[in-house]
PDB file with one MODEL, atoms N, CA, C and O in Angstrom:
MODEL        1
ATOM      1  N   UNK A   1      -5.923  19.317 -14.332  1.00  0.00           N
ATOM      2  CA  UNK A   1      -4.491  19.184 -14.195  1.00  0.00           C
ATOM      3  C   UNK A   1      -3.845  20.524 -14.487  1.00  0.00           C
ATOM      4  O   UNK A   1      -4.259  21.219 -15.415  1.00  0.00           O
ATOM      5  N   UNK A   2      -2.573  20.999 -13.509  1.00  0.00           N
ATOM      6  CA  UNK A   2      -1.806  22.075 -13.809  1.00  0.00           C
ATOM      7  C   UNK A   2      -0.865  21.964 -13.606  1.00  0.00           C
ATOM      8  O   UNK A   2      -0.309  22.431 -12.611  1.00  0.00           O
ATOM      9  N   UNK A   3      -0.192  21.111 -14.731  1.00  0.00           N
ATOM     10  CA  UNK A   3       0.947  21.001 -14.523  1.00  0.00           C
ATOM     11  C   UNK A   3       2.190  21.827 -14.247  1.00  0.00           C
ATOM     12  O   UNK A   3       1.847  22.797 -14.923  1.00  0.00           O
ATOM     13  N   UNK A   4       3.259  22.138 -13.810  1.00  0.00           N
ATOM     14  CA  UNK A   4       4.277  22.940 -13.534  1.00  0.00           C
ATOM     15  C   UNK A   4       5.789  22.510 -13.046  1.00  0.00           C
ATOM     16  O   UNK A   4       6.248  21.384 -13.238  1.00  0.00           O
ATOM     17  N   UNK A   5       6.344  23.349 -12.527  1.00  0.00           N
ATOM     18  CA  UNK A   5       8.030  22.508 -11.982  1.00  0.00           C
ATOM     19  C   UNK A   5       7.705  22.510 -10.986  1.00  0.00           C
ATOM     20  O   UNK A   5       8.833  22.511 -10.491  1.00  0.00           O
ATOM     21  N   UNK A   6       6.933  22.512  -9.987  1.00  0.00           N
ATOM     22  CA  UNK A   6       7.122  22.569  -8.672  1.00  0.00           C
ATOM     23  C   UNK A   6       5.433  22.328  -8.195  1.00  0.00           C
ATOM     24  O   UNK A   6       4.548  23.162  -8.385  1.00  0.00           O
ATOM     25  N   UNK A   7       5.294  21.318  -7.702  1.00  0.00           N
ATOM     26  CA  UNK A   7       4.054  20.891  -6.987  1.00  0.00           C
ATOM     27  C   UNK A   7       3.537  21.171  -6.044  1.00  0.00           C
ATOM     28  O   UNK A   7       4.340  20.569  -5.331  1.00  0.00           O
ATOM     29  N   UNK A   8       2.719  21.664  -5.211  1.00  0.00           N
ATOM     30  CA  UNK A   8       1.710  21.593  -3.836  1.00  0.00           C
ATOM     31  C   UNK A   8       0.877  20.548  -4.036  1.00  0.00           C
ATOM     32  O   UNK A   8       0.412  20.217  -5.127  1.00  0.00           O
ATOM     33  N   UNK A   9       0.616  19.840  -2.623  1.00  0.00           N
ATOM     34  CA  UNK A   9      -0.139  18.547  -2.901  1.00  0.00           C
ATOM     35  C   UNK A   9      -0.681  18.443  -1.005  1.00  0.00           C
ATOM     36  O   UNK A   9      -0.781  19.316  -0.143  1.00  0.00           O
ATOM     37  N   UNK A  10      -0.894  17.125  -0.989  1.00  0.00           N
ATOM     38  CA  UNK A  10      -1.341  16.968   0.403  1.00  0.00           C
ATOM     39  C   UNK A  10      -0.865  15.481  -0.030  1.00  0.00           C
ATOM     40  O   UNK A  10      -0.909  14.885  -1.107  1.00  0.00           O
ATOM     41  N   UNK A  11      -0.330  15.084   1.432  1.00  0.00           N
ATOM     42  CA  UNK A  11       0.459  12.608   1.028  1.00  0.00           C
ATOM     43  C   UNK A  11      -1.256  12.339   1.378  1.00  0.00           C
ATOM     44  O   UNK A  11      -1.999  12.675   2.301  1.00  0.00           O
ATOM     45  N   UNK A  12      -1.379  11.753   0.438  1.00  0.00           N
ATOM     46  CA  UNK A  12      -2.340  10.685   0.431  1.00  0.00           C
ATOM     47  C   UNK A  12      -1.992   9.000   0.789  1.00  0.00           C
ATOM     48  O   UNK A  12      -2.921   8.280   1.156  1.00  0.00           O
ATOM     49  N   UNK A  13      -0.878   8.558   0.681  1.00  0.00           N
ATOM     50  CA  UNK A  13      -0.473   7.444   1.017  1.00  0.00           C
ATOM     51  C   UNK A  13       1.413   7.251   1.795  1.00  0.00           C
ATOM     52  O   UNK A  13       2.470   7.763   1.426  1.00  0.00           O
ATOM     53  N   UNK A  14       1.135   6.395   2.828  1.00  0.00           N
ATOM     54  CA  UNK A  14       2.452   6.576   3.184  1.00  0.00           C
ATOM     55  C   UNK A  14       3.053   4.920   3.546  1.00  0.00           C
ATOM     56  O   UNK A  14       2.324   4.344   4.353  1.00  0.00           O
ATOM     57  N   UNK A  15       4.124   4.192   3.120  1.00  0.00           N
ATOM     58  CA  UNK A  15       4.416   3.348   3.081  1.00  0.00           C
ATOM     59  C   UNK A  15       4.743   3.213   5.022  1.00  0.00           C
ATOM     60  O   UNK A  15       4.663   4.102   5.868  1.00  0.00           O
ATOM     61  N   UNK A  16       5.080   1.866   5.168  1.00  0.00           N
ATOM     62  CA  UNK A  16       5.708   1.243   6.524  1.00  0.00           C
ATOM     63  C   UNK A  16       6.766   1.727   7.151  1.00  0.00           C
ATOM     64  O   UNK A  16       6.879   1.740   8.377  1.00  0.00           O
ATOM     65  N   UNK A  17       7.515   2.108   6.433  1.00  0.00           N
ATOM     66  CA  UNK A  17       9.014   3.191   6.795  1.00  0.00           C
ATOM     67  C   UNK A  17       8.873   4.072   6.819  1.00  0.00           C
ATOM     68  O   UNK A  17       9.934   4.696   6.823  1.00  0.00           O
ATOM     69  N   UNK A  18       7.606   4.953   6.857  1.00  0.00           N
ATOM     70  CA  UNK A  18       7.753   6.462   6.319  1.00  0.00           C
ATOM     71  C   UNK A  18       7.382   6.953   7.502  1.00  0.00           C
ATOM     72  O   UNK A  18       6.292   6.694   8.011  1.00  0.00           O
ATOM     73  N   UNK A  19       8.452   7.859   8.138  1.00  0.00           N
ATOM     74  CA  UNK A  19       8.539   8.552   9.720  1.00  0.00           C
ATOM     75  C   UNK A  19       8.222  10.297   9.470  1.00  0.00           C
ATOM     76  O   UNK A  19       7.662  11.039  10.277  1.00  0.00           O
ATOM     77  N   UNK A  20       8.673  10.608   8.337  1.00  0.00           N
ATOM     78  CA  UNK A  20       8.587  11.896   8.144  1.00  0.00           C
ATOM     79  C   UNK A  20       7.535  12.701   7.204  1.00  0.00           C
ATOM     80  O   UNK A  20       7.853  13.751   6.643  1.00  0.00           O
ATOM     81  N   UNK A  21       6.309  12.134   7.092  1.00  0.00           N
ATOM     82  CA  UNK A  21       5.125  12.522   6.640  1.00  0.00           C
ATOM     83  C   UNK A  21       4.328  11.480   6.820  1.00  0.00           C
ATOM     84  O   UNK A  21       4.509  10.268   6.709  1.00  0.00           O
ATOM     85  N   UNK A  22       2.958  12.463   7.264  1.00  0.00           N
ATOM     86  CA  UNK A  22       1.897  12.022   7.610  1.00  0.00           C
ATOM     87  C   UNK A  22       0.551  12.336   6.505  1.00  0.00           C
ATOM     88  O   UNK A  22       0.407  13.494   6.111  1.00  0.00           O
ATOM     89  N   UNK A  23      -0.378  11.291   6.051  1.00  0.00           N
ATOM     90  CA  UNK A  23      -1.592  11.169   5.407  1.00  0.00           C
ATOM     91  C   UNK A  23      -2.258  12.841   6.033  1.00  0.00           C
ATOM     92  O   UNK A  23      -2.305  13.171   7.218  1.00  0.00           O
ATOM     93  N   UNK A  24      -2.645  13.557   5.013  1.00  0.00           N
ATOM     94  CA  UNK A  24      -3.098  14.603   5.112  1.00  0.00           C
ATOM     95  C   UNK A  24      -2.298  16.251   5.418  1.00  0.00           C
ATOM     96  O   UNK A  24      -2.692  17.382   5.701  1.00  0.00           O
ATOM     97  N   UNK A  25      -1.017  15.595   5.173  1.00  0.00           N
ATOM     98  CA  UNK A  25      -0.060  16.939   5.508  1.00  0.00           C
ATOM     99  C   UNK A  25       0.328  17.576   3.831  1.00  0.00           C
ATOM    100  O   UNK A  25       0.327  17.043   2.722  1.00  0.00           O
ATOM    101  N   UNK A  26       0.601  18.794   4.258  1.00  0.00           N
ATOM    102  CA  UNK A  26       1.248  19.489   3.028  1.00  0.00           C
ATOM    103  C   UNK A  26       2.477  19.596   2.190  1.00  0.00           C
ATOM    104  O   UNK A  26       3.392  20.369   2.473  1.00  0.00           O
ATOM    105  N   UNK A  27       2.481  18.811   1.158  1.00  0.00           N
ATOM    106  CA  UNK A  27       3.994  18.352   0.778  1.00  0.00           C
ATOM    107  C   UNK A  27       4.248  19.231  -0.168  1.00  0.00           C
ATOM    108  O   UNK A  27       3.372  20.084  -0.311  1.00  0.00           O
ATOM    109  N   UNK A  28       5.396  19.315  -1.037  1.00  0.00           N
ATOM    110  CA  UNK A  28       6.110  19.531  -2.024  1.00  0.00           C
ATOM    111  C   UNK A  28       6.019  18.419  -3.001  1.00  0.00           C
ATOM    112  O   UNK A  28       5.802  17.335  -2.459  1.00  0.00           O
ATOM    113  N   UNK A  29       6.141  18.385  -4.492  1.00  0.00           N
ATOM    114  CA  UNK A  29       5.880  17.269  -5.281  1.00  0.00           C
ATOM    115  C   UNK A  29       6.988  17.368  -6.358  1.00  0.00           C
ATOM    116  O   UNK A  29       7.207  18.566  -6.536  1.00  0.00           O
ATOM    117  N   UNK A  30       7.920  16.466  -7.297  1.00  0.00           N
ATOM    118  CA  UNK A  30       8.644  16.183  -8.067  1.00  0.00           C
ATOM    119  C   UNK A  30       8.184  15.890  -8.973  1.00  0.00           C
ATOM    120  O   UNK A  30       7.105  15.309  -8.856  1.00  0.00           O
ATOM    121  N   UNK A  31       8.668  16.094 -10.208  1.00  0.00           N
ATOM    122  CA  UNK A  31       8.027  15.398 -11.385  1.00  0.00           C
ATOM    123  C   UNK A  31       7.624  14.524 -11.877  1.00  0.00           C
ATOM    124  O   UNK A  31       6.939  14.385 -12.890  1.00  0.00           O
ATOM    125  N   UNK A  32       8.278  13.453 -10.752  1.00  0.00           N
ATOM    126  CA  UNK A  32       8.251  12.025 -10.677  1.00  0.00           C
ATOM    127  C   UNK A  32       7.540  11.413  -9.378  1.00  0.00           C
ATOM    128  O   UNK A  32       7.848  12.123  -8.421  1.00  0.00           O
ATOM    129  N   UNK A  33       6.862  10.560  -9.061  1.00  0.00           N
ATOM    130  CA  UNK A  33       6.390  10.358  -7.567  1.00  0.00           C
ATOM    131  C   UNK A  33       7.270   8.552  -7.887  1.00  0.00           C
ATOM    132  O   UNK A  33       8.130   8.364  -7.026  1.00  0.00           O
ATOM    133  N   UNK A  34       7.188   7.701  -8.618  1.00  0.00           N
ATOM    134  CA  UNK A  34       7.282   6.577  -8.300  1.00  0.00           C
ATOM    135  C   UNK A  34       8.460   6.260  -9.562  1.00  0.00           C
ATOM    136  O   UNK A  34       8.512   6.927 -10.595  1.00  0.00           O
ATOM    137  N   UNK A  35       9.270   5.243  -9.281  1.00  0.00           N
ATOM    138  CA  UNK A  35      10.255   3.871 -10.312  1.00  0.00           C
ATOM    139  C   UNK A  35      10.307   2.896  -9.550  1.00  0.00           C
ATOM    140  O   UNK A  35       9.736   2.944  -8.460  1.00  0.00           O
ATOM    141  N   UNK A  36      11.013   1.776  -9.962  1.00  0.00           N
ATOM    142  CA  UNK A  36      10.961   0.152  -9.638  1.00  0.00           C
ATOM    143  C   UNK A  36      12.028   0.248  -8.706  1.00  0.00           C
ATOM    144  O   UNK A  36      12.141  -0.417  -7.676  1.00  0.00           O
ATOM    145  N   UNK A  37      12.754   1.064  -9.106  1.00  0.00           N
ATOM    146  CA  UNK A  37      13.819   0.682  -7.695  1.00  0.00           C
ATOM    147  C   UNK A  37      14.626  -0.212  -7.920  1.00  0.00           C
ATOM    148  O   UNK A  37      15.635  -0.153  -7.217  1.00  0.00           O
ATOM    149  N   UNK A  38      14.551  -1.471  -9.019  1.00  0.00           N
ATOM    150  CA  UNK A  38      15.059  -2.448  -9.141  1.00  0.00           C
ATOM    151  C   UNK A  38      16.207  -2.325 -10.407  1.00  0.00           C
ATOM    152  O   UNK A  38      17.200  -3.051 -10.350  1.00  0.00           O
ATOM    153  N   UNK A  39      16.083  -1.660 -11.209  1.00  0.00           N
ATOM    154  CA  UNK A  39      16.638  -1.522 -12.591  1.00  0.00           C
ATOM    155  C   UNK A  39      17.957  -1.039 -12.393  1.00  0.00           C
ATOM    156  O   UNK A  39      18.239  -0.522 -11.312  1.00  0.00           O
ATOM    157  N   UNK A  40      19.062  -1.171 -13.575  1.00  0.00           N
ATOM    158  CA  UNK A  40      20.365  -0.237 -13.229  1.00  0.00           C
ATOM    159  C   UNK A  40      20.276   0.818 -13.256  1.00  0.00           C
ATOM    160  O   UNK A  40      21.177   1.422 -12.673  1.00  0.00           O
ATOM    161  N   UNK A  41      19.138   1.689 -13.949  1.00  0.00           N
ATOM    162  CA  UNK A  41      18.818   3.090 -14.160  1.00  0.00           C
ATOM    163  C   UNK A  41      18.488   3.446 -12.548  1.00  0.00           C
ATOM    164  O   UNK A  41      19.323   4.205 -12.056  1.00  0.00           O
ATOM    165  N   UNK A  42      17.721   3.146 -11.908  1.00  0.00           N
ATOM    166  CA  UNK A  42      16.949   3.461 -10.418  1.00  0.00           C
ATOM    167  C   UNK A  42      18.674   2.955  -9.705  1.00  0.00           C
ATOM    168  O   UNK A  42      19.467   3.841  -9.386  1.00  0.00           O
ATOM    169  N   UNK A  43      18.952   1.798  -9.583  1.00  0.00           N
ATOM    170  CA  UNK A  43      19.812   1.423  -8.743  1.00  0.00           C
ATOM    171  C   UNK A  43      21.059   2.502  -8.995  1.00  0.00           C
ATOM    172  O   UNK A  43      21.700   2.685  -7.960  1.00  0.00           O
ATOM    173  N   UNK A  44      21.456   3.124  -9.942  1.00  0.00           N
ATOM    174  CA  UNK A  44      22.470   4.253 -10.115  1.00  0.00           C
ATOM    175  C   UNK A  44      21.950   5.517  -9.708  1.00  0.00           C
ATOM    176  O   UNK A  44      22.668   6.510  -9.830  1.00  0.00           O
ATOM    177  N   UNK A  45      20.626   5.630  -9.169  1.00  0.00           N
ATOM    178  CA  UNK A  45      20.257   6.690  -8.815  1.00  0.00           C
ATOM    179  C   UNK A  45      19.688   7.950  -9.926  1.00  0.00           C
ATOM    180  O   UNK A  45      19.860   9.142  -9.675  1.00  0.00           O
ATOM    181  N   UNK A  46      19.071   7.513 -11.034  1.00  0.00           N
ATOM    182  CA  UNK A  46      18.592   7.708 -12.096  1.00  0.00           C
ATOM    183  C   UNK A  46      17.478   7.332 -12.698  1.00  0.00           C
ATOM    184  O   UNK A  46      17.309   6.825 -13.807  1.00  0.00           O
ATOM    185  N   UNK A  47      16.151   7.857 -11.214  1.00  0.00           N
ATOM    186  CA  UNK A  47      14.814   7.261 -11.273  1.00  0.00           C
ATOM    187  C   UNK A  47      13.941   7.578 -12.503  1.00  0.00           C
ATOM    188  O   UNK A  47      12.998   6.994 -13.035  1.00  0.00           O
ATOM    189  N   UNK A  48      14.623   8.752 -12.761  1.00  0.00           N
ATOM    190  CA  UNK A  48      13.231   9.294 -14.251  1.00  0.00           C
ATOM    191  C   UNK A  48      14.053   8.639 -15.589  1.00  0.00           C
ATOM    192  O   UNK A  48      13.654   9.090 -16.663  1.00  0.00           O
ATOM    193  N   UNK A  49      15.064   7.713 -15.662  1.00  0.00           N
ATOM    194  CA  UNK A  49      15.441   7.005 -16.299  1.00  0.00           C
ATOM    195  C   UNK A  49      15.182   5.325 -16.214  1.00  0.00           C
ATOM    196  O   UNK A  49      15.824   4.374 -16.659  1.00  0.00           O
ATOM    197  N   UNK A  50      14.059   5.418 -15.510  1.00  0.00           N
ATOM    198  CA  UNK A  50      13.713   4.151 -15.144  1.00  0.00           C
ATOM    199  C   UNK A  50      13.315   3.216 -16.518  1.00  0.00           C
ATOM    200  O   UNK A  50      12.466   3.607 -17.319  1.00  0.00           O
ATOM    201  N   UNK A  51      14.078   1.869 -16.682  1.00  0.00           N
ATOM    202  CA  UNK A  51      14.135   1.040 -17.158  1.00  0.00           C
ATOM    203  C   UNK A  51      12.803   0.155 -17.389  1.00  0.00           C
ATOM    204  O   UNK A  51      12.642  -0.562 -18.377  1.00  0.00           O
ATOM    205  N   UNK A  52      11.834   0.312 -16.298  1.00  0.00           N
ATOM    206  CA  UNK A  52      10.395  -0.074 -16.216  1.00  0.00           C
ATOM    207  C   UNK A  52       9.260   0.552 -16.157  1.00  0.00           C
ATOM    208  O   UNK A  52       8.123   0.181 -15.866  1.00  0.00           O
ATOM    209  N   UNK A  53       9.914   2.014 -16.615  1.00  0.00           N
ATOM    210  CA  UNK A  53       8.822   3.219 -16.719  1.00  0.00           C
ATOM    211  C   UNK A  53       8.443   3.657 -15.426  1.00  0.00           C
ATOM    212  O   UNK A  53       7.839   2.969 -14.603  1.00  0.00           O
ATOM    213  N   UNK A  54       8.997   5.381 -15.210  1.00  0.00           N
ATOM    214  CA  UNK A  54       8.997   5.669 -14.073  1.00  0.00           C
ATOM    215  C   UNK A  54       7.397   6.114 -13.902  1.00  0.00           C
ATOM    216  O   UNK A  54       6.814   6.163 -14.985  1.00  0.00           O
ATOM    217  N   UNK A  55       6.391   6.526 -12.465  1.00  0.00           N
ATOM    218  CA  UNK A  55       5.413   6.763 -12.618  1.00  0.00           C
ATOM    219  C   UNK A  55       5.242   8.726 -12.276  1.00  0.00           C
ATOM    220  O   UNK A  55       5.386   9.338 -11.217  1.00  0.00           O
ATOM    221  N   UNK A  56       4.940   9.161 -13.473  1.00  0.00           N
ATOM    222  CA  UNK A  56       4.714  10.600 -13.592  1.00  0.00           C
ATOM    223  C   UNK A  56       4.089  11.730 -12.948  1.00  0.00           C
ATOM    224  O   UNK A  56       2.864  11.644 -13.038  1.00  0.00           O
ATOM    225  N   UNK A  57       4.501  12.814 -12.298  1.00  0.00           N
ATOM    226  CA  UNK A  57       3.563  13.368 -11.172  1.00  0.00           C
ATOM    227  C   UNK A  57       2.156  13.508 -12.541  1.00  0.00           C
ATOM    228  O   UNK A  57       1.185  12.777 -12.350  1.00  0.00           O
ATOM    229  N   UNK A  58       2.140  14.165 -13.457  1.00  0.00           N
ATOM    230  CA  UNK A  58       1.255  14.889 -13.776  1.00  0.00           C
ATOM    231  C   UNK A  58      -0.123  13.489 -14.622  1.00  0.00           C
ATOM    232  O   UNK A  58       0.012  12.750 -15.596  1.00  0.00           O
ATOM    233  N   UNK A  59      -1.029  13.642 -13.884  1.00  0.00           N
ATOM    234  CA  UNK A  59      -2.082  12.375 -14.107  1.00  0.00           C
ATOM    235  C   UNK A  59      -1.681  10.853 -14.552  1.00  0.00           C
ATOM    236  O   UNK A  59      -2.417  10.119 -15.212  1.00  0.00           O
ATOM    237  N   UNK A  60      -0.221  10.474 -14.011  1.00  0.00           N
ATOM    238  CA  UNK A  60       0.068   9.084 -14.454  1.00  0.00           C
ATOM    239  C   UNK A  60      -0.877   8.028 -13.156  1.00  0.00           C
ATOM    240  O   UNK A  60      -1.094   8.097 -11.946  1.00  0.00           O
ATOM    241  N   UNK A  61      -1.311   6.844 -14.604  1.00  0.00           N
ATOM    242  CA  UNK A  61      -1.647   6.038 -13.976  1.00  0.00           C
ATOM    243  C   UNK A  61      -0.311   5.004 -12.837  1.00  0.00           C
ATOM    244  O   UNK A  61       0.891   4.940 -13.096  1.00  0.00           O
ATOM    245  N   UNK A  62      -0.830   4.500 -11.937  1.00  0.00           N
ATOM    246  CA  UNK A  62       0.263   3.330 -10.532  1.00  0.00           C
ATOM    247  C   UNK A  62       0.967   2.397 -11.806  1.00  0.00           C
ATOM    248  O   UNK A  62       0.416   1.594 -12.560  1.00  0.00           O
ATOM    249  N   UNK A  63       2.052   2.725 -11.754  1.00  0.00           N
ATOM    250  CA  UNK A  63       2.674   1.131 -12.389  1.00  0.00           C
ATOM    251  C   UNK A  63       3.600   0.223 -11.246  1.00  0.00           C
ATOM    252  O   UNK A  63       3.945  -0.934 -11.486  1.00  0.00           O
ATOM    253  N   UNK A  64       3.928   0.907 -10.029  1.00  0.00           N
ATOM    254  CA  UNK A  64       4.631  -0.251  -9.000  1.00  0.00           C
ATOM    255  C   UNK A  64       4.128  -0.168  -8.035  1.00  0.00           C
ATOM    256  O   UNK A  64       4.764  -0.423  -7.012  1.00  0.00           O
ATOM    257  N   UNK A  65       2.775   0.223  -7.974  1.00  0.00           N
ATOM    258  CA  UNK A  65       2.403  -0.232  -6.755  1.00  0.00           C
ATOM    259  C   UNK A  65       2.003   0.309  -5.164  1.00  0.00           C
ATOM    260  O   UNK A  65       1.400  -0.092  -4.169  1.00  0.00           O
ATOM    261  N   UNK A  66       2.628   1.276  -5.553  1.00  0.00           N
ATOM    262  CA  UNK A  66       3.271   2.506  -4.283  1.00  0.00           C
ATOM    263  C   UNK A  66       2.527   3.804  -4.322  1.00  0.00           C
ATOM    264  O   UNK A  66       1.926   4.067  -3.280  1.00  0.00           O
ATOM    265  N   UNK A  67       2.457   4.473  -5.070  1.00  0.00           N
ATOM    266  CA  UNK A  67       1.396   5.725  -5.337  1.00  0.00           C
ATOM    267  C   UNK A  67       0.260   5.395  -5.478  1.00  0.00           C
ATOM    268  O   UNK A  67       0.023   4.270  -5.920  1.00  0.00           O
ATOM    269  N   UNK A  68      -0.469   6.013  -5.244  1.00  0.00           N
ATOM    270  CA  UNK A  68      -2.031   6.465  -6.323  1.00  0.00           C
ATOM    271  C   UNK A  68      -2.396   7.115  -7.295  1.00  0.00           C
ATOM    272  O   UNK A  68      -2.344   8.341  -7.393  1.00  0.00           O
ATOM    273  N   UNK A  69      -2.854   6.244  -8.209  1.00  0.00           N
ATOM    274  CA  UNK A  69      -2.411   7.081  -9.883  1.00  0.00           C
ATOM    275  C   UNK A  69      -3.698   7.841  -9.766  1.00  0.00           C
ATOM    276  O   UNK A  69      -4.325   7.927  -8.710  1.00  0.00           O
ATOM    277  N   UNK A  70      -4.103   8.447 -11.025  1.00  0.00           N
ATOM    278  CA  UNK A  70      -5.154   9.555 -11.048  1.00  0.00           C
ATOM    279  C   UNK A  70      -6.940   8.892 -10.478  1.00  0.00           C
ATOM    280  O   UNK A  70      -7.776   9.545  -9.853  1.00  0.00           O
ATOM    281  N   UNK A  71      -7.056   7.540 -10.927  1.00  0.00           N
ATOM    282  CA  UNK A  71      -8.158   6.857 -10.870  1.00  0.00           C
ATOM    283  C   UNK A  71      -8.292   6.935  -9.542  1.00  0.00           C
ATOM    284  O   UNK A  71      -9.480   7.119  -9.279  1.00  0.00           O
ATOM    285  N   UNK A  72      -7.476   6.869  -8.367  1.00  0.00           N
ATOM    286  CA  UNK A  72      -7.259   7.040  -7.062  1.00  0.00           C
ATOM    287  C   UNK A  72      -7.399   8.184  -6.314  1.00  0.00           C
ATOM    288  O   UNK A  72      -7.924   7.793  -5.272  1.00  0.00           O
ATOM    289  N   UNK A  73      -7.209   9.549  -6.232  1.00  0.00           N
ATOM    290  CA  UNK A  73      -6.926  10.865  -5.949  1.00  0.00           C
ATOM    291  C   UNK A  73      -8.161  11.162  -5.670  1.00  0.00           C
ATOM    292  O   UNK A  73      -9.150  10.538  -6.055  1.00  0.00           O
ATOM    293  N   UNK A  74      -8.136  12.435  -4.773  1.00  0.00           N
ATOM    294  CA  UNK A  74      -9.870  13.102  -4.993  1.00  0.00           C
ATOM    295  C   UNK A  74      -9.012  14.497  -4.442  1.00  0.00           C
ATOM    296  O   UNK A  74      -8.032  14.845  -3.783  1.00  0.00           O
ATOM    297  N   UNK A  75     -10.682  15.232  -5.597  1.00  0.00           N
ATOM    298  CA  UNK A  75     -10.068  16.772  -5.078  1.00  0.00           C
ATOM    299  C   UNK A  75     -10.816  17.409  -4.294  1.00  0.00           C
ATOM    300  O   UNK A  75     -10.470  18.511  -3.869  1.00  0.00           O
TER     301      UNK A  75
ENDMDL
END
């Protein structure tokens, strides 16, 4: 792990809606990859304040479902 402010990565997973990246392309990464989406924290637009624990770029394990936590990844 190297962690930093600013990520290089490659999408490993891309949901049903997702038009603008493709599995195996070169992304940019946030500190955050995943929240519930559901909470008043996420719903105000205040994902790393997530109410159900947001999921962390740097080796967090999946908590909603949507990413691939570290157990998942390959380098």
């Amino acid at each position: 792990m190297l962690p930093g402010h600013e990520l290089l990565g490659r999408v490993v997973e891309v949901g049903p809606k997702v038009t603008k990246f493709k599995v195996g392309e070169a992304c940019g990464v946030g500190c955050f990859v995943d929240s519930c989406r559901d909470c008043e924290m996420c719903k105000d637009g205040d994902e790393n304040y997530c109410l159900n624990g947001m999921t962390g770029t740097y080796n967090s394990d999946k908590k909603h479902g949507r990413v691939p936590g570290n157990q998942d990844t390959k380098t």
